[in-house]
C-alpha positions, 0 to 999 in steps of 0.5 A: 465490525467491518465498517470500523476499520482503523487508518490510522495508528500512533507509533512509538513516538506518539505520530499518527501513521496513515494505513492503507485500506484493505481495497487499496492493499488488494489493488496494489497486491494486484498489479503486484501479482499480474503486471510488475513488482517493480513499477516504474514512476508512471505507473506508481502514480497511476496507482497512487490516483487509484488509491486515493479515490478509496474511501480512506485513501484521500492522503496517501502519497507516493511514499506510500506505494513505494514502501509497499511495493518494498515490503511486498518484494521483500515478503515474497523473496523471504517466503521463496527461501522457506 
C-alpha cells in the first residue's frame, strides 16, 4: 500500500538506517536535474530544511543529502559509460 512505505531498515549489523522519502528523493533528484549536481553548502541546507518538513523526513541530516548527491553522480557517470 502506498500509505505504508518503510523509512526505516535494519542493516547487517542490526542498526535502523533512516531512508528517505519517495517526495524527498524527487526533490533532490530535481534540483539535481535543473540546478547543480554539485550543491554547495548553502544549498545543501536549503535542501535538507525542504526535506525535513516531509512527512517522514523530520531526522534526516546533512549526511544524508551529502550521500545522495554522491550516489546520484556516481549513478549517472556509470550510465554515461553504457
Amino acid at each position: 500500500m502506498e500509505g505504508d512505505y518503510q523509512h526505516a531498515e535494519t542493516s547487517a549489523a542490526g542498526a535502523k538506517r533512516q531512508r528517505l522519502s519517495p517526495d524527498a528523493r524527487k526533490l533532490l533528484k530535481d534540483f539535481a536535474e535543473h540546478v547543480s549536481m554539485y550543491p554547495d553548502s548553502h544549498q545543501r541546507q536549503h535542501l535538507l530544511d525542504q526535506v525535513r518538513r516531509l512527512h517522514g523526513c523530520g531526522q534526516a541530516d546533512a549526511k544524508h543529502i551529502t550521500a545522495w548527491f554522491q550516489r546520484y553522480r556516481a549513478t549517472v557517470r556509470k550510465n554515461q559509460c553504457k
